[in-house]
N, CA, C and O atoms as a printed pandas DataFrame, in Angstrom:
     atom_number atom_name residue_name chain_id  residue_number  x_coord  y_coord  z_coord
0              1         N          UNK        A               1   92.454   16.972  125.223
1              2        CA          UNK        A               1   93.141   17.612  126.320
2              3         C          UNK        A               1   93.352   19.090  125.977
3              4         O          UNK        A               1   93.886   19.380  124.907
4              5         N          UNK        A               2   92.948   20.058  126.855
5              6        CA          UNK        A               2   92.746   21.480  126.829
6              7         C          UNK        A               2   95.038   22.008  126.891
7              8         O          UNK        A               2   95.694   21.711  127.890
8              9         N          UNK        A               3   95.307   22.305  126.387
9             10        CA          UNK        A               3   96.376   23.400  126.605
10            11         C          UNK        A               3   96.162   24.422  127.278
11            12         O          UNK        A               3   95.239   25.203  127.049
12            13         N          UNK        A               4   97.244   24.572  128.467
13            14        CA          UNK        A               4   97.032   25.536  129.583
14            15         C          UNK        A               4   97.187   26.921  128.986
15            16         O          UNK        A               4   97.903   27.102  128.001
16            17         N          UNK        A               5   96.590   27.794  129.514
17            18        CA          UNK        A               5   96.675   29.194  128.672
18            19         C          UNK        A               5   97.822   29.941  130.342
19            20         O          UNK        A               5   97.645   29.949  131.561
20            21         N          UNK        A               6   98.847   30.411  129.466
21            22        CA          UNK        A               6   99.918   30.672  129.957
22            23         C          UNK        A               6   99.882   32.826  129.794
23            24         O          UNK        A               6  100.195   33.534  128.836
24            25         N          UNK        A               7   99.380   33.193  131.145
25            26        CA          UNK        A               7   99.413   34.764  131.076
26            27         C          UNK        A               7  100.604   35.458  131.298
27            28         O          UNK        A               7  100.893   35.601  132.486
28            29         N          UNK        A               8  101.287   35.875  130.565
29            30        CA          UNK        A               8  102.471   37.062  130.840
30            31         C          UNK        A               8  102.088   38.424  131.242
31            32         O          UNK        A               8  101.398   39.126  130.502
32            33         N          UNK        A               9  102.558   38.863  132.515
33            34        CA          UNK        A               9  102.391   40.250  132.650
34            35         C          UNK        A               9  103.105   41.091  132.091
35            36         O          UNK        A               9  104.192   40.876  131.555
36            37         N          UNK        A              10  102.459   42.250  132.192
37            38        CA          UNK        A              10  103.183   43.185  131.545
38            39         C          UNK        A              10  103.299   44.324  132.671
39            40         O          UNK        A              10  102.584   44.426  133.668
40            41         N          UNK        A              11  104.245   45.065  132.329
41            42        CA          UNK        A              11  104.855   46.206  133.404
42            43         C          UNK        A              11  103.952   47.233  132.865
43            44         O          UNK        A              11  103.275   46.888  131.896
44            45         N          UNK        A              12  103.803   48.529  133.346
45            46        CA          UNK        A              12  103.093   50.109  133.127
46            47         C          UNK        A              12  103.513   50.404  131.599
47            48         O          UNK        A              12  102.809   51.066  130.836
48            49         N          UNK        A              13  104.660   49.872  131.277
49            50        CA          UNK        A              13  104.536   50.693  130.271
50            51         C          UNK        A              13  104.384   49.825  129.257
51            52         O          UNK        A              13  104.825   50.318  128.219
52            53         N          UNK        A              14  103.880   48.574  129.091
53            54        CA          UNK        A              14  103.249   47.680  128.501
54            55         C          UNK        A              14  104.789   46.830  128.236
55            56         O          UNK        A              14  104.969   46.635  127.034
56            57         N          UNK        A              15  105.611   46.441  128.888
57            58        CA          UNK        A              15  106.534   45.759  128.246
58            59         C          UNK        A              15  106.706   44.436  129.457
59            60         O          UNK        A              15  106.358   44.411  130.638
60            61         N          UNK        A              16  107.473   43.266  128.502
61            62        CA          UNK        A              16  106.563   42.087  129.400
62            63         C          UNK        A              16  107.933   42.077  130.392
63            64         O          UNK        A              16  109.060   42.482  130.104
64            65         N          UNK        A              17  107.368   41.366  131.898
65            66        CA          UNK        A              17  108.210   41.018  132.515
66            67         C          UNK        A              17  108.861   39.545  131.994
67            68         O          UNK        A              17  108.396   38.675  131.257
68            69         N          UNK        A              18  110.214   39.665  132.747
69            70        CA          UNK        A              18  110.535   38.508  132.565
70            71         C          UNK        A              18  111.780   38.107  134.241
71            72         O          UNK        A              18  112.992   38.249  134.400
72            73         N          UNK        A              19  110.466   37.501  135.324
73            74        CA          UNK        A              19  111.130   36.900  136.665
74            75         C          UNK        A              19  112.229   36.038  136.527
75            76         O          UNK        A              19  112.954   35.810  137.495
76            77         N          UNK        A              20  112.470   35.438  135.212
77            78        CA          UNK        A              20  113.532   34.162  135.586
78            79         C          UNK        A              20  114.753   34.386  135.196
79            80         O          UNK        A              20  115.603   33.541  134.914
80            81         N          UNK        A              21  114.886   36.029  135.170
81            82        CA          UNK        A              21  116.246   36.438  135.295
82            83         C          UNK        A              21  116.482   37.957  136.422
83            84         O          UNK        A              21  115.785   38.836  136.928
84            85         N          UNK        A              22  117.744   37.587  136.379
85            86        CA          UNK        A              22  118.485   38.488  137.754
86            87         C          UNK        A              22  118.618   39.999  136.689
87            88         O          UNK        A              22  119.182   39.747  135.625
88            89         N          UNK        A              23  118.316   41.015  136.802
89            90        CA          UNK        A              23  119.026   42.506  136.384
90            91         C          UNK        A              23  120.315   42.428  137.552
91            92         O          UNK        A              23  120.229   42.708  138.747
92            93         N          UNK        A              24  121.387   42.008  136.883
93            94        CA          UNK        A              24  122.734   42.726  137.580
94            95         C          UNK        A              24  122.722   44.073  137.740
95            96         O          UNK        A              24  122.728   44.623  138.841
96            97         N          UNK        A              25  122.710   44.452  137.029
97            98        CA          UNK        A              25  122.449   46.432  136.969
98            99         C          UNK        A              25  121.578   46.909  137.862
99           100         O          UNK        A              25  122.053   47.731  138.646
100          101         N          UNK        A              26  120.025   46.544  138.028
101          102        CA          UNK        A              26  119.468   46.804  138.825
102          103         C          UNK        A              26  119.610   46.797  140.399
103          104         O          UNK        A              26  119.495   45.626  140.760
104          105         N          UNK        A              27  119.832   47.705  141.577
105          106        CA          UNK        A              27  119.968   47.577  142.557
106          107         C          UNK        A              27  118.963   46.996  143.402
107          108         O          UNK        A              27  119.193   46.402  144.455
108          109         N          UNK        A              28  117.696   47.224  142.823
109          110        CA          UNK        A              28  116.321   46.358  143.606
110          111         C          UNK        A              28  116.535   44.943  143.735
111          112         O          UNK        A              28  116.467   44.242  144.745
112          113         N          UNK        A              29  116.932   44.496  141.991
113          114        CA          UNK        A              29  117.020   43.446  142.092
114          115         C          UNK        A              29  118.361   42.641  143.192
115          116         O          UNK        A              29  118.378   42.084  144.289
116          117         N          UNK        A              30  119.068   42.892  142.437
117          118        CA          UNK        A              30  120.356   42.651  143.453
118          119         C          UNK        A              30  120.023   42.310  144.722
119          120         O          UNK        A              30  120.155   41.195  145.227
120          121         N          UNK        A              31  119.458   43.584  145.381
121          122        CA          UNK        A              31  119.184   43.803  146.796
122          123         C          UNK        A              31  118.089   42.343  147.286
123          124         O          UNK        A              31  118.362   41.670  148.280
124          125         N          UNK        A              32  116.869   42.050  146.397
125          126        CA          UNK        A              32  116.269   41.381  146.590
126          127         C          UNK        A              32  117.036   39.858  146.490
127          128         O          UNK        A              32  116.756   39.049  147.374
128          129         N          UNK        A              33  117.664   39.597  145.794
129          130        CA          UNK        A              33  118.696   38.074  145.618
130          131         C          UNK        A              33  119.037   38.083  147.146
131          132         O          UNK        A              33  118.420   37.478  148.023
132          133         N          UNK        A              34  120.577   39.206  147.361
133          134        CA          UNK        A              34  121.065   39.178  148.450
134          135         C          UNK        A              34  119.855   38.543  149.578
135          136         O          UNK        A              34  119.898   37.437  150.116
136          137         N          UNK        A              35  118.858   39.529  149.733
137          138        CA          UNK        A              35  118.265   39.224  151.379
138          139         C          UNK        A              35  117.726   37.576  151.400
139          140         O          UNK        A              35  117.966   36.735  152.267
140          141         N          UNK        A              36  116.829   37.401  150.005
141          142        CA          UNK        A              36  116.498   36.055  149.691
142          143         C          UNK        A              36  117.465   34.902  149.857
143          144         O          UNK        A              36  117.197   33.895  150.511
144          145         N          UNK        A              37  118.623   35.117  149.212
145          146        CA          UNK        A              37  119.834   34.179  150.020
146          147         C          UNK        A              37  120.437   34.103  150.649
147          148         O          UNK        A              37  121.029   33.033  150.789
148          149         N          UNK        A              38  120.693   35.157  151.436
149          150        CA          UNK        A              38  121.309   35.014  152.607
150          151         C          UNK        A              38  122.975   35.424  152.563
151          152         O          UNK        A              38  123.876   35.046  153.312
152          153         N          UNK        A              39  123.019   36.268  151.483
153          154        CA          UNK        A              39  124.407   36.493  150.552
154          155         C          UNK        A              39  124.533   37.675  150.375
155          156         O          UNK        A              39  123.449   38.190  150.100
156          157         N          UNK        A              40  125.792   38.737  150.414
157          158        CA          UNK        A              40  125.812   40.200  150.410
158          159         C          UNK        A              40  125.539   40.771  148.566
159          160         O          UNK        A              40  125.885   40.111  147.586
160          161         N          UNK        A              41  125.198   41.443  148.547
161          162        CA          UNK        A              41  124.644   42.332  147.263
162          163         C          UNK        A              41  126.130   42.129  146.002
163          164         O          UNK        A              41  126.077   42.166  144.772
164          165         N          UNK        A              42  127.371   41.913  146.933
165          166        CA          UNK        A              42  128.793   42.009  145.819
166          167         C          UNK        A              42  128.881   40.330  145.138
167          168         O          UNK        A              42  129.283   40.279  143.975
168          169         N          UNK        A              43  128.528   39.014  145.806
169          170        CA          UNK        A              43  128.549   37.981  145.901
170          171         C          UNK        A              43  127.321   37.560  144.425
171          172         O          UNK        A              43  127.420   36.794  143.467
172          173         N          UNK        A              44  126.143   38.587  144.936
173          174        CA          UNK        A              44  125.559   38.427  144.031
174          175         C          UNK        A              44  125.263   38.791  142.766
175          176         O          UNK        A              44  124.509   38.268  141.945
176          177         N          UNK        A              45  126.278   40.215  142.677
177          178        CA          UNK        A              45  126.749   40.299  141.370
178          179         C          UNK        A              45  127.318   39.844  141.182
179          180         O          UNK        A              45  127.096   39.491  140.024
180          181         N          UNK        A              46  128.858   39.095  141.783
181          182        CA          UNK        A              46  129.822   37.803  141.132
182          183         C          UNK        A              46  128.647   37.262  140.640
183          184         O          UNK        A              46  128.183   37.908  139.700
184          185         N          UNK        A              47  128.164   36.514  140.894
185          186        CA          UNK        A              47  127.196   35.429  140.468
186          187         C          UNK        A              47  126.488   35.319  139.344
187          188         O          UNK        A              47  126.216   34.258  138.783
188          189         N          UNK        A              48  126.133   36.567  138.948
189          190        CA          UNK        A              48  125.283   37.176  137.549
190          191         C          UNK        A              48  126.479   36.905  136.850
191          192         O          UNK        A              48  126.403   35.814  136.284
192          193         N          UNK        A              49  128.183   37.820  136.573
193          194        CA          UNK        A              49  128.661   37.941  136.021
194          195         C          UNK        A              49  129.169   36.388  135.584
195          196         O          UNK        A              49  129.259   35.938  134.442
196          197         N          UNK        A              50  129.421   35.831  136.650
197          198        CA          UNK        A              50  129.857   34.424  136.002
198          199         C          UNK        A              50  129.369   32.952  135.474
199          200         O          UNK        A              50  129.889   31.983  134.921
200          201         N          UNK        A              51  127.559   33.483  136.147
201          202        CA          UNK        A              51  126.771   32.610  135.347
202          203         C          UNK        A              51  125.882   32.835  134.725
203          204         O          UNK        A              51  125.175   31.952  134.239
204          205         N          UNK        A              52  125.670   34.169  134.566
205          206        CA          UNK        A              52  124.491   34.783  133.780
206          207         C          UNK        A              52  123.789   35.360  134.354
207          208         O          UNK        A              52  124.080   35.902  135.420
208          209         N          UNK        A              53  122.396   35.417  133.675
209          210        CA          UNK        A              53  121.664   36.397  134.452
210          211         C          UNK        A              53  120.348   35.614  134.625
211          212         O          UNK        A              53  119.324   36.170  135.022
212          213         N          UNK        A              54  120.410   34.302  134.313
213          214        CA          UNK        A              54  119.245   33.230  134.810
214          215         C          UNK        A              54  118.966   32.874  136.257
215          216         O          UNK        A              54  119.751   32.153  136.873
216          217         N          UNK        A              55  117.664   33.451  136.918
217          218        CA          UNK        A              55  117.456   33.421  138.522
218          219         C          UNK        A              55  118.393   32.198  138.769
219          220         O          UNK        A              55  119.396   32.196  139.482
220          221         N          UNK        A              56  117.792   30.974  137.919
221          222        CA          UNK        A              56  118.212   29.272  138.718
222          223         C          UNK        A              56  119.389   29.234  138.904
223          224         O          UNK        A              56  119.847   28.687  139.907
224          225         N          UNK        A              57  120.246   29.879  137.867
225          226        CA          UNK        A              57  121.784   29.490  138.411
226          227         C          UNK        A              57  122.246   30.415  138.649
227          228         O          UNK        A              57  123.425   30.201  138.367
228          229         N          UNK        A              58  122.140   31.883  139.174
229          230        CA          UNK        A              58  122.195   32.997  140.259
230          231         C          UNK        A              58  122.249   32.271  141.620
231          232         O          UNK        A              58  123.175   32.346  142.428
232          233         N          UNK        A              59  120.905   31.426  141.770
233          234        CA          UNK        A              59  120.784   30.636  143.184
234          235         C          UNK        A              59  121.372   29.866  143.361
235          236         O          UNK        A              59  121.918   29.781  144.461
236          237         N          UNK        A              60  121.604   28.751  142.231
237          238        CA          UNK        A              60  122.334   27.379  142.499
238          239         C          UNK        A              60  124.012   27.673  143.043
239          240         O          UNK        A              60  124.711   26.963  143.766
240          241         N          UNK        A              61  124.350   29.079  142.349
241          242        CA          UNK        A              61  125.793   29.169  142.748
242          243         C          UNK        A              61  125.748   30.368  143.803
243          244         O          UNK        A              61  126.858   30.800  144.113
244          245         N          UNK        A              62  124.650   30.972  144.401
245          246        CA          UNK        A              62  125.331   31.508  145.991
246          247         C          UNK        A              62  124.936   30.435  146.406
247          248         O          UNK        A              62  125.381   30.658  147.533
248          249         N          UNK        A              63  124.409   29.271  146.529
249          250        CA          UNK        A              63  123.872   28.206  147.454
250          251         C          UNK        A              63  125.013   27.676  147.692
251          252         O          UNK        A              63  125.134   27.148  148.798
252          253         N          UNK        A              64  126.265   27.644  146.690
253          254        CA          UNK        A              64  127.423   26.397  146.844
254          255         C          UNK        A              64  128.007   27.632  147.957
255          256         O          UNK        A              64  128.524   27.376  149.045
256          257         N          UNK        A              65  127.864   28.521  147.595
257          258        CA          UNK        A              65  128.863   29.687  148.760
258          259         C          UNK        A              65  130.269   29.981  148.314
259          260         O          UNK        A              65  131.321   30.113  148.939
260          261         N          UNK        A              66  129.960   30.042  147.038
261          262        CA          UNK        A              66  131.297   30.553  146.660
262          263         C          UNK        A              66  131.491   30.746  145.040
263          264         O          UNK        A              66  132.558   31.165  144.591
């Protein structure tokens, strides 16, 4: 059985991304959570601050709405 070959991108200035977390700091990002959930940009920094900065539970807790 072959092992899947797993590609990481890398950004311009050769440094790797990493999607499965939220930049609180970042306003793009932020901005992008908010419209994606349906949740204002302040909600979704609560959200970073109190569960981290892992996309899944960024989402799992604006999903509860609160």
């Amino acid at each position: 059985m072959a092992a899947k070959k797993i590609t990481k991108t890398t950004t311009a200035r050769g440094r790797k991304q990493d999607r499965a977390r939220v930049a609180g700091g970042q306003d793009y990002e932020v901005s992008y959570e908010a419209k994606k959930t349906g949740r204002s940009k302040s909600a979704v920094k609560k959200a970073v601050k109190k569960v981290g900065n892992v996309r899944k539970k960024v989402e799992k807790k604006l999903a509860k709405k609160g």
